[in-house]
C-alpha positions in Angstrom: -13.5 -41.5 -16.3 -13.1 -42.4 -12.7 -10.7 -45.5 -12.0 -9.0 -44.6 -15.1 -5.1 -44.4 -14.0 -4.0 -42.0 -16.8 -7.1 -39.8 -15.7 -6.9 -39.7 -12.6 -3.5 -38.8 -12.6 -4.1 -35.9 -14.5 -6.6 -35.0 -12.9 -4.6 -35.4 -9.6 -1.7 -33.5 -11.6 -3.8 -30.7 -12.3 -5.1 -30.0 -8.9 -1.5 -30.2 -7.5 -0.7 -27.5 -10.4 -3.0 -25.3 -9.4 -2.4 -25.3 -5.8 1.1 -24.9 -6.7 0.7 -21.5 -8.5 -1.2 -20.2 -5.6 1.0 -21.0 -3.0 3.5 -19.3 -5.3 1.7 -16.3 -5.8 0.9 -16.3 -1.8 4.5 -16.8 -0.8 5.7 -14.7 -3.7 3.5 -11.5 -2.4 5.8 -12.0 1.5 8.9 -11.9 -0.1 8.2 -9.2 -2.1 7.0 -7.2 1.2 10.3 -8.7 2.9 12.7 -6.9 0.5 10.5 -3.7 0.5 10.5 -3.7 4.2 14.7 -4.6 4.7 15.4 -1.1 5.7 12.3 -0.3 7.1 12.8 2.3 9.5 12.6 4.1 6.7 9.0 2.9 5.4 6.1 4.7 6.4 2.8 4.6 5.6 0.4 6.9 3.8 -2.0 9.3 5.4 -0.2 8.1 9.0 1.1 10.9 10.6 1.4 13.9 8.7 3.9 12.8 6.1 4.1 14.8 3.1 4.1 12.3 -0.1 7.9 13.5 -1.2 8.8 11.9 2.4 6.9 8.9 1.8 8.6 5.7 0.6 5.4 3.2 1.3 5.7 0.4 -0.6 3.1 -0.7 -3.0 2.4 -4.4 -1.7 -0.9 -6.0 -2.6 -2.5 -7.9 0.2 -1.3 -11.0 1.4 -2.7 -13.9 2.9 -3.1 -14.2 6.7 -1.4 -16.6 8.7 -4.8 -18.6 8.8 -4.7 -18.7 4.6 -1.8 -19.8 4.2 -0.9 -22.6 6.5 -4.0 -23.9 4.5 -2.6 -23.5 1.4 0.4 -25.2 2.6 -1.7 -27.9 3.9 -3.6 -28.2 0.7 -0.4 -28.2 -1.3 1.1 -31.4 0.7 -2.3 -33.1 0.6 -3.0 -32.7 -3.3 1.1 -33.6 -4.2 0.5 -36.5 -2.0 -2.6 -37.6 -3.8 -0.6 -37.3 -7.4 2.3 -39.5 -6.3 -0.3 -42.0 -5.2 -2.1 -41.8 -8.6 0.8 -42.5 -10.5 2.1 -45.2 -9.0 -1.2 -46.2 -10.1 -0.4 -45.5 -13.9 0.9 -48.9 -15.3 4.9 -48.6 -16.2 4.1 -48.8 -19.9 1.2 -46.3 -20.1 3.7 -43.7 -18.4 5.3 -43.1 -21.6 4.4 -38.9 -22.7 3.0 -38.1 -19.2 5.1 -36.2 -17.1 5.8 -37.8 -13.7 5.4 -36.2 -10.6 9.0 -35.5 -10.6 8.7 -32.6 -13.8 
C-alpha cells in the first residue's frame, strides 16, 4: 500500500533491480563487441566486399543500444537507486530486520 515504508522500499528496490539488469545487459553487449573488435583490422563484415565466408571473421554481436538509449538507461539507473536509498531511510531501524539494504 502506498505510504507503507517496507513497501515502498520494495517496490523502490525492485525498480532499481530491474534497471540494473538492463544496464547490465546493455553495457554487457559493448564489451562483448570491444573484445571482438581488439584486433579488428582483421574483422570484416559479411556480404561487404567480396569476401569469401572462409576469410570472414565477423563477429556475431547482437545489437546494442545507441548512444541516445543508453545515457537514458544510465540516467534511469541513478534516478531509481536514488529513489531506493530515499525509501529506506524511510523504513524504521527495527522493521529493517530481513530486508536487504540498499547496500546488498
Amino acid at each position: 500500500m502506498a505510504g507503507d515504508p517496507i513497501s515502498d522500499y520494495l517496490g523502490a528496490r525492485n525498480r532499481f533491480e530491474a534497471v540494473t539488469r538492463t544496464v547490465t545487459q546493455m553495457v554487457g553487449t559493448i564489451q562483448n563487441a570491444e573484445g571482438m573488435l581488439h584486433d579488428w583490422r582483421h574483422v570484416v563484415v559479411a556480404g561487404v566486399g567480396g569476401f569469401s565466408k572462409e576469410m570472414l571473421h565477423a563477429p556475431d554481436v547482437p545489437p546494442w543500444a545507441t548512444a541516445q538509449e543508453l545515457r537514458a538507461a544510465l540516467q534511469e539507473y541513478h534516478k531509481v537507486k536514488l529513489d531506493m536509498d530515499n525509501a529506506w531511510t524511510k523504513v524504521p531501524a527495527e522493521k529493517r530486520a530481513g530486508l536487504k539494504s540498499p547496500t546488498e
